[in-house]
N, CA, C and O atoms as a CHARMM CRD file, in Angstrom:
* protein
*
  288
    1    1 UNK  N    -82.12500  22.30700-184.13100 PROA 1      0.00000
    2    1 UNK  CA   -82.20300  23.52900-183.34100 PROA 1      0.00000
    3    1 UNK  C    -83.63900  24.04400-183.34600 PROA 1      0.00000
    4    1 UNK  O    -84.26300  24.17900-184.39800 PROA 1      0.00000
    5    2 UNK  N    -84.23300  24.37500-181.95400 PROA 2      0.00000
    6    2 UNK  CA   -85.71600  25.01600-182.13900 PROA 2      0.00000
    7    2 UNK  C    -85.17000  26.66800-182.20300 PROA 2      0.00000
    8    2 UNK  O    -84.52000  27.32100-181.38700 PROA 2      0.00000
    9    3 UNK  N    -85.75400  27.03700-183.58500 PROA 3      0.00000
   10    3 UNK  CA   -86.22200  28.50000-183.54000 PROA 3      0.00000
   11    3 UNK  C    -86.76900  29.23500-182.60600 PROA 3      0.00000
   12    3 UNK  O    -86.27500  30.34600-182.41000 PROA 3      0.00000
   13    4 UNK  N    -87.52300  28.95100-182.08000 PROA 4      0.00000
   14    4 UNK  CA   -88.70400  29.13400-181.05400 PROA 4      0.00000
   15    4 UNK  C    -88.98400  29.02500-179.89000 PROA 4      0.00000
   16    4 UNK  O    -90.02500  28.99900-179.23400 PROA 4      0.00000
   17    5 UNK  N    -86.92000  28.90400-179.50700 PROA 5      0.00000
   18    5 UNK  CA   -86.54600  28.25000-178.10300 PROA 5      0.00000
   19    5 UNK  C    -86.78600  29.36300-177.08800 PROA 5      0.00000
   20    5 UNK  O    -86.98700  29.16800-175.88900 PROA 5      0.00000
   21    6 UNK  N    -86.73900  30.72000-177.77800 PROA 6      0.00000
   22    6 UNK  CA   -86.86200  31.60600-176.26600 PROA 6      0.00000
   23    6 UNK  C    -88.39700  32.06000-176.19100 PROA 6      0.00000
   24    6 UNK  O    -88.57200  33.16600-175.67900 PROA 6      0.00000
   25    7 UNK  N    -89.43300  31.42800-176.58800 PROA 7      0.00000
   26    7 UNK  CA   -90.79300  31.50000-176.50800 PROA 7      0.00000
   27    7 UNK  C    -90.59600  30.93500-175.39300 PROA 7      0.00000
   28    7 UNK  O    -89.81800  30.02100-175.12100 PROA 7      0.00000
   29    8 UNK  N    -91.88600  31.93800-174.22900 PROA 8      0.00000
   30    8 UNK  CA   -92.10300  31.61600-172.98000 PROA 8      0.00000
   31    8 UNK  C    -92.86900  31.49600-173.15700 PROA 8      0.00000
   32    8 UNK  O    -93.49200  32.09100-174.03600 PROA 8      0.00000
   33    9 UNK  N    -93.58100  30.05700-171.91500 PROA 9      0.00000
   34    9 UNK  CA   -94.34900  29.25900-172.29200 PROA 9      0.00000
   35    9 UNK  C    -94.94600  28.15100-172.61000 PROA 9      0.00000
   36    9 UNK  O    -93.96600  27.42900-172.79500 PROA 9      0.00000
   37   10 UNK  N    -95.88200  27.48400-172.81000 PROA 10     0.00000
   38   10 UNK  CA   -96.35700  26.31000-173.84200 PROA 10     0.00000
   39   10 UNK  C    -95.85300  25.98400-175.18100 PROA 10     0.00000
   40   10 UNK  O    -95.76500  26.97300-175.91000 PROA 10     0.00000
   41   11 UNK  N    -95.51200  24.91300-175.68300 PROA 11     0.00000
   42   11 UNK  CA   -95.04900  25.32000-177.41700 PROA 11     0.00000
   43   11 UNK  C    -96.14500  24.68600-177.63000 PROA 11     0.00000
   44   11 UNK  O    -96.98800  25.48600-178.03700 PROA 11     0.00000
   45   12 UNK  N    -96.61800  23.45800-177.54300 PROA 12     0.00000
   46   12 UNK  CA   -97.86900  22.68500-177.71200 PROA 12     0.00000
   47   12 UNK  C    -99.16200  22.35200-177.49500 PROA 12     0.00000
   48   12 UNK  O    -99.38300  22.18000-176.29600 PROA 12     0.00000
   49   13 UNK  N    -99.72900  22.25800-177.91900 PROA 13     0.00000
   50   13 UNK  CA  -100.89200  21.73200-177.11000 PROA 13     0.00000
   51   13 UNK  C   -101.60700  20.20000-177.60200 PROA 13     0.00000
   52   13 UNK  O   -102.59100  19.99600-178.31200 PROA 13     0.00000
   53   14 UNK  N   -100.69700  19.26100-176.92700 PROA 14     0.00000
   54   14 UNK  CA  -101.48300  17.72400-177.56200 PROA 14     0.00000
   55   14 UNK  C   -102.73500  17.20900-176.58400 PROA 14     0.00000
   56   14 UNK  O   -103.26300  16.16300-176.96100 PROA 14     0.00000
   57   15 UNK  N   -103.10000  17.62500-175.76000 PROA 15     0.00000
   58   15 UNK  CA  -104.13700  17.59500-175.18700 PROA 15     0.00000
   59   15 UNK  C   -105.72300  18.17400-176.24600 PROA 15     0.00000
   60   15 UNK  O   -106.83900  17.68800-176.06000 PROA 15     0.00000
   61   16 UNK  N   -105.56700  18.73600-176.78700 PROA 16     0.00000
   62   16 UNK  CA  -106.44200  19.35300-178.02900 PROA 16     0.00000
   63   16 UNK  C   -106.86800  18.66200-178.92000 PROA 16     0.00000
   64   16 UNK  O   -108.07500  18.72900-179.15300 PROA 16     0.00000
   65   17 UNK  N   -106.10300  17.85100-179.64200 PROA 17     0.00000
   66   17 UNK  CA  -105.89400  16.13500-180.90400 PROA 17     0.00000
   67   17 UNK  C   -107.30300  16.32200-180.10800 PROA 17     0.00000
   68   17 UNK  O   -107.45100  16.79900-178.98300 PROA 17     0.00000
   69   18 UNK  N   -108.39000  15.77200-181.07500 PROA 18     0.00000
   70   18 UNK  CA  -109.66500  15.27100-181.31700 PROA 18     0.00000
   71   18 UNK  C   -110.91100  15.90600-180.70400 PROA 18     0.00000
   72   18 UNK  O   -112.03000  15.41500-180.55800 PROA 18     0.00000
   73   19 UNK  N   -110.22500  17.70500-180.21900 PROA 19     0.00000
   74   19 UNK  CA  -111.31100  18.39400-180.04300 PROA 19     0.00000
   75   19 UNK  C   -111.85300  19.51400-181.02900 PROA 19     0.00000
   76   19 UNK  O   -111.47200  19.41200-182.19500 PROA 19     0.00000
   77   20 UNK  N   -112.67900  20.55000-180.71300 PROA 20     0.00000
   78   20 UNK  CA  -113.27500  21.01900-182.30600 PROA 20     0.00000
   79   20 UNK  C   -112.08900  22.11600-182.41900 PROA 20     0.00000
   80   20 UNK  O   -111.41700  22.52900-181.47400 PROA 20     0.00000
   81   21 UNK  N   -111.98200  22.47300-183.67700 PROA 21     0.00000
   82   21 UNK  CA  -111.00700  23.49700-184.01400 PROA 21     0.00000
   83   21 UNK  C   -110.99300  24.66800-183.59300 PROA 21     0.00000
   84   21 UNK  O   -110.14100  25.49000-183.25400 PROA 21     0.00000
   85   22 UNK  N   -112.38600  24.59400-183.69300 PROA 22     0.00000
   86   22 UNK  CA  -113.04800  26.40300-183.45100 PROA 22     0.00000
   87   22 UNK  C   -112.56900  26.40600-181.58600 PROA 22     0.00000
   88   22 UNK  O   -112.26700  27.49000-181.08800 PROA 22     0.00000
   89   23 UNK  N   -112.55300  25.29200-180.82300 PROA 23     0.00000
   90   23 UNK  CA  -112.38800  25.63200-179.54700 PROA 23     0.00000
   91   23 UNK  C   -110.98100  25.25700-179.51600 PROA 23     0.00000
   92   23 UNK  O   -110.75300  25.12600-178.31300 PROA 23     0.00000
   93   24 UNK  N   -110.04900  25.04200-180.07100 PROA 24     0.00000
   94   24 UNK  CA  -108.71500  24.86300-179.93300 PROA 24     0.00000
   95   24 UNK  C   -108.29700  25.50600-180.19400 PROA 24     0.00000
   96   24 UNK  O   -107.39200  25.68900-179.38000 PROA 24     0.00000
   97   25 UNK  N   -108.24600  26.41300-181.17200 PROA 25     0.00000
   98   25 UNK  CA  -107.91100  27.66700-181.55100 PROA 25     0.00000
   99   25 UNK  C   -108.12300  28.42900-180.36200 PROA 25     0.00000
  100   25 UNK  O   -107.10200  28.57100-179.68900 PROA 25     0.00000
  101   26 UNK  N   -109.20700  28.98300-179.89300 PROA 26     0.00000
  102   26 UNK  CA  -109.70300  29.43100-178.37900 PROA 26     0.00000
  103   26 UNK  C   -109.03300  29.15200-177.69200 PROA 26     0.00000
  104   26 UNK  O   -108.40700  30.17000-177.39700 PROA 26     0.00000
  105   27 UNK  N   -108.67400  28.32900-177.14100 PROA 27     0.00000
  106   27 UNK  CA  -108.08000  27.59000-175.85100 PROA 27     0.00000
  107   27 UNK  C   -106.23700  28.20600-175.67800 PROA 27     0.00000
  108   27 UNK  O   -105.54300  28.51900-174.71000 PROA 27     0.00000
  109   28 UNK  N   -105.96400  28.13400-177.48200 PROA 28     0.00000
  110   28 UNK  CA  -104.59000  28.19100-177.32600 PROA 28     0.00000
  111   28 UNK  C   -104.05100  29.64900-177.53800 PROA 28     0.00000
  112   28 UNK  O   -102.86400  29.91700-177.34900 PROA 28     0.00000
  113   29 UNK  N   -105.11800  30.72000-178.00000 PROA 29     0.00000
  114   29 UNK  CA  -105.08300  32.10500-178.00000 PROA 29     0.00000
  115   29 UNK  C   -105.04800  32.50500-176.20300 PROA 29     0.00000
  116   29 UNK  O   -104.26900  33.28900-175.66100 PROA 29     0.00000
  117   30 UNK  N   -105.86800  31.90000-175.71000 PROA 30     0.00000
  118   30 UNK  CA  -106.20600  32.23200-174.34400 PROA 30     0.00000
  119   30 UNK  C   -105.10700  31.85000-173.20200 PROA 30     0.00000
  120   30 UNK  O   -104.91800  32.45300-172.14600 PROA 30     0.00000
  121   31 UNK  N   -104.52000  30.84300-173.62200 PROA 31     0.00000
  122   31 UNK  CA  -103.32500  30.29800-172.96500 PROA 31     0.00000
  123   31 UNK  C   -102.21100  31.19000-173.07700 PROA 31     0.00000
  124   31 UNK  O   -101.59000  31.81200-172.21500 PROA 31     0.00000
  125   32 UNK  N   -102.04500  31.09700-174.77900 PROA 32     0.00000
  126   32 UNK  CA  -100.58500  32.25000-175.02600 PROA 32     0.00000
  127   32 UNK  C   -100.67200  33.53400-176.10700 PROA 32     0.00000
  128   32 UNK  O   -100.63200  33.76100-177.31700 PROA 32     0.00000
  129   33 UNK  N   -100.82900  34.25400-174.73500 PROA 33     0.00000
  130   33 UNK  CA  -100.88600  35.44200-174.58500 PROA 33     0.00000
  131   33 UNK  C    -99.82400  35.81800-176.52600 PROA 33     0.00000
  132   33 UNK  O    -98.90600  35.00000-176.58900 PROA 33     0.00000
  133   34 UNK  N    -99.83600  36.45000-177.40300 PROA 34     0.00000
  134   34 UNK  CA   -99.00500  37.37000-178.59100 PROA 34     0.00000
  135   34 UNK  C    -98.94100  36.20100-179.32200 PROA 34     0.00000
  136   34 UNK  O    -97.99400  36.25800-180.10600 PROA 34     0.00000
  137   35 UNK  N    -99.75200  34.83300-179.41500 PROA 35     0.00000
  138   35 UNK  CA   -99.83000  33.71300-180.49500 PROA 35     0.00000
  139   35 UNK  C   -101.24300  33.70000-181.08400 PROA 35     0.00000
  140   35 UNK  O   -102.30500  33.64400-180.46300 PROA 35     0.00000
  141   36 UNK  N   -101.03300  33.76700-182.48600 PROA 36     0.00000
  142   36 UNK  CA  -102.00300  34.08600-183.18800 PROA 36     0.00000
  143   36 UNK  C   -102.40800  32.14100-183.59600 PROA 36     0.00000
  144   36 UNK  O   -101.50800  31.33600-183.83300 PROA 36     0.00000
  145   37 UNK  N   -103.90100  31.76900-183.58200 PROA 37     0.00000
  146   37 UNK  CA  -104.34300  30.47600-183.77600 PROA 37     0.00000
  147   37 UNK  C   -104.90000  30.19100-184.60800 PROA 37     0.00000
  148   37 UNK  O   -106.09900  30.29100-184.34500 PROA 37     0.00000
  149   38 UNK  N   -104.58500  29.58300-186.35500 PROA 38     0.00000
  150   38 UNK  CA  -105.01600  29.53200-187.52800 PROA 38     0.00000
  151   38 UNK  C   -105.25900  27.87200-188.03800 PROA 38     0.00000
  152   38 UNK  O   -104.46200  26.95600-188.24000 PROA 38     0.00000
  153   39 UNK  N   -106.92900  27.98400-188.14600 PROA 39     0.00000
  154   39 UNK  CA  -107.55300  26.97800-188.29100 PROA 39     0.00000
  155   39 UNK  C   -107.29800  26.55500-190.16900 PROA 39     0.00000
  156   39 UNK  O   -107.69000  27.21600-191.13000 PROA 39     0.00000
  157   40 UNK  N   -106.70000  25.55400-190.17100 PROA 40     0.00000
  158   40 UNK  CA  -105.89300  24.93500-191.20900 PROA 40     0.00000
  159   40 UNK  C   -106.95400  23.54100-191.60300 PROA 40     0.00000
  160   40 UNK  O   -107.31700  22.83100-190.66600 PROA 40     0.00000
  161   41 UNK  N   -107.30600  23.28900-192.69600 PROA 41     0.00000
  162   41 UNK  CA  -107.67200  21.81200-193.05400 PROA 41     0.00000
  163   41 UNK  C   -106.81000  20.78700-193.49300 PROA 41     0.00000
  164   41 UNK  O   -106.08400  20.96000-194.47200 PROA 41     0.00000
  165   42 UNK  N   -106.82500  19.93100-192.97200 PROA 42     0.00000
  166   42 UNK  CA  -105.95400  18.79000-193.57600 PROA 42     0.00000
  167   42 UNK  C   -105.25400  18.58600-195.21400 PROA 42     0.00000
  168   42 UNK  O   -105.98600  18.18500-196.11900 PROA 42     0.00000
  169   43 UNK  N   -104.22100  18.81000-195.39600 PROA 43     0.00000
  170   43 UNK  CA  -104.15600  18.51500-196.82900 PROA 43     0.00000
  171   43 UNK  C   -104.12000  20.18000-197.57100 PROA 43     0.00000
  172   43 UNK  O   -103.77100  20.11200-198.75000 PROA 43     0.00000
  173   44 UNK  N   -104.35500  21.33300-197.18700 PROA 44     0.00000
  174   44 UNK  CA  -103.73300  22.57400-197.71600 PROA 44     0.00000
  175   44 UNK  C   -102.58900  22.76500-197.69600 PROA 44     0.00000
  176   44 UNK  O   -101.68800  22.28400-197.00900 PROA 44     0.00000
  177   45 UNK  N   -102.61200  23.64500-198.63400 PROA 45     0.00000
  178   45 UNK  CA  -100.93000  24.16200-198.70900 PROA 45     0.00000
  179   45 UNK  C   -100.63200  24.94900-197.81000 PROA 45     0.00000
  180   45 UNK  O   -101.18300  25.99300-198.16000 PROA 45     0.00000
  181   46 UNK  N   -100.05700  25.15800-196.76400 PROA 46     0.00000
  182   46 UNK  CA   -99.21000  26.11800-196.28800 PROA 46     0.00000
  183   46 UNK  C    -97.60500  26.29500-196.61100 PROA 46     0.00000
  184   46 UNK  O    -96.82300  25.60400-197.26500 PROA 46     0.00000
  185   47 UNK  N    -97.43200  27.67300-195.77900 PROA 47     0.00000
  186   47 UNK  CA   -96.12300  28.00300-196.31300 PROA 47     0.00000
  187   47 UNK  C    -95.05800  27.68000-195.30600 PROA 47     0.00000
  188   47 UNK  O    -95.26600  28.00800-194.13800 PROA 47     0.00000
  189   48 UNK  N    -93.97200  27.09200-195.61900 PROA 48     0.00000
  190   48 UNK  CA   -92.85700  26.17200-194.90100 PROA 48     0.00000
  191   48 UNK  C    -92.32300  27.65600-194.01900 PROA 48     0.00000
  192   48 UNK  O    -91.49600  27.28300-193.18800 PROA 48     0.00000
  193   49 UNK  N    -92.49300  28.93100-193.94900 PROA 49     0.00000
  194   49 UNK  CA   -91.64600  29.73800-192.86300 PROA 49     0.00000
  195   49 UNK  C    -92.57300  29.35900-191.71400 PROA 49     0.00000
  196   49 UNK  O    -93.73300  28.95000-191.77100 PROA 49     0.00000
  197   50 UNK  N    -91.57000  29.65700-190.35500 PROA 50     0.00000
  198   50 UNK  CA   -91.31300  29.33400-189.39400 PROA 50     0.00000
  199   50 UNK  C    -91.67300  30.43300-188.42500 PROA 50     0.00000
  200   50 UNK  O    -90.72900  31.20700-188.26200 PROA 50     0.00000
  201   51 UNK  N    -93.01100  30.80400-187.56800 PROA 51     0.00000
  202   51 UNK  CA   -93.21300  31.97000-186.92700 PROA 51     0.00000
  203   51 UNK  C    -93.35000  32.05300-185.66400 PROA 51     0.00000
  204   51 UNK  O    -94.53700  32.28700-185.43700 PROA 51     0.00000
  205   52 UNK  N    -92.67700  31.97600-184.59100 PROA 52     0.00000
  206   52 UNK  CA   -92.88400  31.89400-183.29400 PROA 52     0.00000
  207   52 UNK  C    -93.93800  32.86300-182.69000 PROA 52     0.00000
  208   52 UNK  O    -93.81600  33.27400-181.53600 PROA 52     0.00000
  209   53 UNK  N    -95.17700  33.29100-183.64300 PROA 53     0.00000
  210   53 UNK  CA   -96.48900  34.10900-183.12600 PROA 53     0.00000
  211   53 UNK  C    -97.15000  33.22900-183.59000 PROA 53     0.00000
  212   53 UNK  O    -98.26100  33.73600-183.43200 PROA 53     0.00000
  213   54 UNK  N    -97.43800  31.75500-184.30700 PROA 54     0.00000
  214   54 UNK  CA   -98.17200  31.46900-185.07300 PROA 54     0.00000
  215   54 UNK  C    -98.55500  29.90300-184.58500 PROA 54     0.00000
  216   54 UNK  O    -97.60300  29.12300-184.57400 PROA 54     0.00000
  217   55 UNK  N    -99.96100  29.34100-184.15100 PROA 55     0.00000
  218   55 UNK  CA   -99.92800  27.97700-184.15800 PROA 55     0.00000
  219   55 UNK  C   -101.06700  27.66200-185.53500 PROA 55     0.00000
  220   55 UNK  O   -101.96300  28.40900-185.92600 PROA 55     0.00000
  221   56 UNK  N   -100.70100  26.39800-186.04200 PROA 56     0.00000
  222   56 UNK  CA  -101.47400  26.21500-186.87700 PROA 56     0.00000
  223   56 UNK  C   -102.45100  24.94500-186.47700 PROA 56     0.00000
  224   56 UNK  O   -101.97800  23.88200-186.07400 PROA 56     0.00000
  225   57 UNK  N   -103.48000  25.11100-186.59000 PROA 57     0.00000
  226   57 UNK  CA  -104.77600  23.86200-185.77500 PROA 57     0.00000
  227   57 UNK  C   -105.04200  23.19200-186.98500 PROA 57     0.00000
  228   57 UNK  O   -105.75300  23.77500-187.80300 PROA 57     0.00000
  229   58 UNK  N   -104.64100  22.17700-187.22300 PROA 58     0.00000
  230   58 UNK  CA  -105.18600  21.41600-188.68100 PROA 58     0.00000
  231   58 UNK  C   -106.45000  20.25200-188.21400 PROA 58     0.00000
  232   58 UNK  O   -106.21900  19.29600-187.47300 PROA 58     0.00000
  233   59 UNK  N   -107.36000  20.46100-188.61700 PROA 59     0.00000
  234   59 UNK  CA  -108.90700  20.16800-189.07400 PROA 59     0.00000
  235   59 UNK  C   -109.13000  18.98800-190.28500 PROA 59     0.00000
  236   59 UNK  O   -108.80600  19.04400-191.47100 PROA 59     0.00000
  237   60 UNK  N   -109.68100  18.10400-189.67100 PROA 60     0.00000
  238   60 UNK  CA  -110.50700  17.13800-190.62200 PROA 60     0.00000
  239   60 UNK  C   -111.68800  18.00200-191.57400 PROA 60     0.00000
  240   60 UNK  O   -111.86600  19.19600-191.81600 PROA 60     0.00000
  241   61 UNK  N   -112.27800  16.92000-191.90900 PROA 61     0.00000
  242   61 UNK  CA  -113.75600  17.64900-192.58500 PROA 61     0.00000
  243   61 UNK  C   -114.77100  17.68700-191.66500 PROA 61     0.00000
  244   61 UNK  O   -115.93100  17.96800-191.96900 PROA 61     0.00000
  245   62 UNK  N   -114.33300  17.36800-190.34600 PROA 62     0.00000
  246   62 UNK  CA  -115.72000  17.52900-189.43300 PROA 62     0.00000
  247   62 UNK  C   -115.24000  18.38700-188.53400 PROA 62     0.00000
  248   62 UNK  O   -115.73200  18.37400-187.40600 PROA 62     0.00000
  249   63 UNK  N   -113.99000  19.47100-188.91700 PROA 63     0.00000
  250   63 UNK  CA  -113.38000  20.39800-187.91800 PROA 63     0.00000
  251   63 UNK  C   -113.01000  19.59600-186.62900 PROA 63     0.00000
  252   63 UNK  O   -113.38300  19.81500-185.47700 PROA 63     0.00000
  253   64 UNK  N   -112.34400  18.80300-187.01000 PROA 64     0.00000
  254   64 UNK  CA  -112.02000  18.29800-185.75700 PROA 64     0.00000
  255   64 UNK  C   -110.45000  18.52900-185.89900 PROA 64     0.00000
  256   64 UNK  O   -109.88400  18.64500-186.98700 PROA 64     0.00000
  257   65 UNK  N   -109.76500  18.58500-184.55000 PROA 65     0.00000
  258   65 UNK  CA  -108.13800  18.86700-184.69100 PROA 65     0.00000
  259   65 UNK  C   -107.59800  17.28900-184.57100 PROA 65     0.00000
  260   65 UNK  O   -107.66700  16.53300-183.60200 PROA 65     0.00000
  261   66 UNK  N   -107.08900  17.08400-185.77400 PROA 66     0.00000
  262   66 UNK  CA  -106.52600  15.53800-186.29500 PROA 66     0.00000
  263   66 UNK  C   -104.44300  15.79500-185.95300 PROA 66     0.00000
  264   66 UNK  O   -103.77500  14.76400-186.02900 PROA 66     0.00000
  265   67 UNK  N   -103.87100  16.81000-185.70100 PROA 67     0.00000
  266   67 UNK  CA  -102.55300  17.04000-185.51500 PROA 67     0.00000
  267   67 UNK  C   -102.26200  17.51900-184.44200 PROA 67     0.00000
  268   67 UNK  O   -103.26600  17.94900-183.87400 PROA 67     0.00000
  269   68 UNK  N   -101.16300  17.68100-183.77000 PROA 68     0.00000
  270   68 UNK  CA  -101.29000  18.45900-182.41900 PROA 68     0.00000
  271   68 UNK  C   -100.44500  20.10200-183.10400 PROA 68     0.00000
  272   68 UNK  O    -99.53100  20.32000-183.90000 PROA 68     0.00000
  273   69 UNK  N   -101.52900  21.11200-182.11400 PROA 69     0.00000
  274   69 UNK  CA  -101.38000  22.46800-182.63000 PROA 69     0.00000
  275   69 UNK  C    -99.52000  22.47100-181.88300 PROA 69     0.00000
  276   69 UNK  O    -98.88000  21.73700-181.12900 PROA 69     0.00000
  277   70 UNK  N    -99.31700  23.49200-182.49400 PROA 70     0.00000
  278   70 UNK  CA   -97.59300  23.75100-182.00300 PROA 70     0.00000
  279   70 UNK  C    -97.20000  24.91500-182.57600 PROA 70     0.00000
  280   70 UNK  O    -97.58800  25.31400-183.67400 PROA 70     0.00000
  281   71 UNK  N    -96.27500  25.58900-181.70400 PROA 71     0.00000
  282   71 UNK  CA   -95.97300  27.13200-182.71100 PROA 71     0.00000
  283   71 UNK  C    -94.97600  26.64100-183.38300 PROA 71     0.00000
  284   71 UNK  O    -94.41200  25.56300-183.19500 PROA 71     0.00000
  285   72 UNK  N    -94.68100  27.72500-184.45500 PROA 72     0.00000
  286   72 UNK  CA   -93.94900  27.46700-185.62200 PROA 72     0.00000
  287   72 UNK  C    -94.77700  27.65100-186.91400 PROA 72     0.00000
  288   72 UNK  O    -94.25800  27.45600-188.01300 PROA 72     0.00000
């Protein structure tokens, strides 16, 4: 079941995979409108809840987006 099913809208953005974080984050604030875009590094801990305001952009060591961003 998606949580996040009555988000209007984009849920994803895989077009982003292997661009810089700092502009993916950008891109996906600007797209959807009440989603907050949090630049994540590979391999941190985050926390397993589930936020339909929230995409997370996960970053190599050269800030590059290595995952595709997605809310949740």
């Amino acid at each position: 079941m998606d949580v996040c099913s009555d988000v209007k809208g984009k849920k994803s953005w895989p077009e982003l995979v292997g661009t810089s974080g700092e502009i993916a984050a950008s891109i996906i604030e600007s797209e959807h409108e009440g989603v907050d875009a949090f630049i994540v590094e590979e391999g941190s801990f985050v926390s397993t809840d589930i936020r339909c305001d929230r995409v997370r952009v996960f970053i190599d060591d050269h800030g590059i987006v290595k995952e595709v961003p997605k809310i949740g």
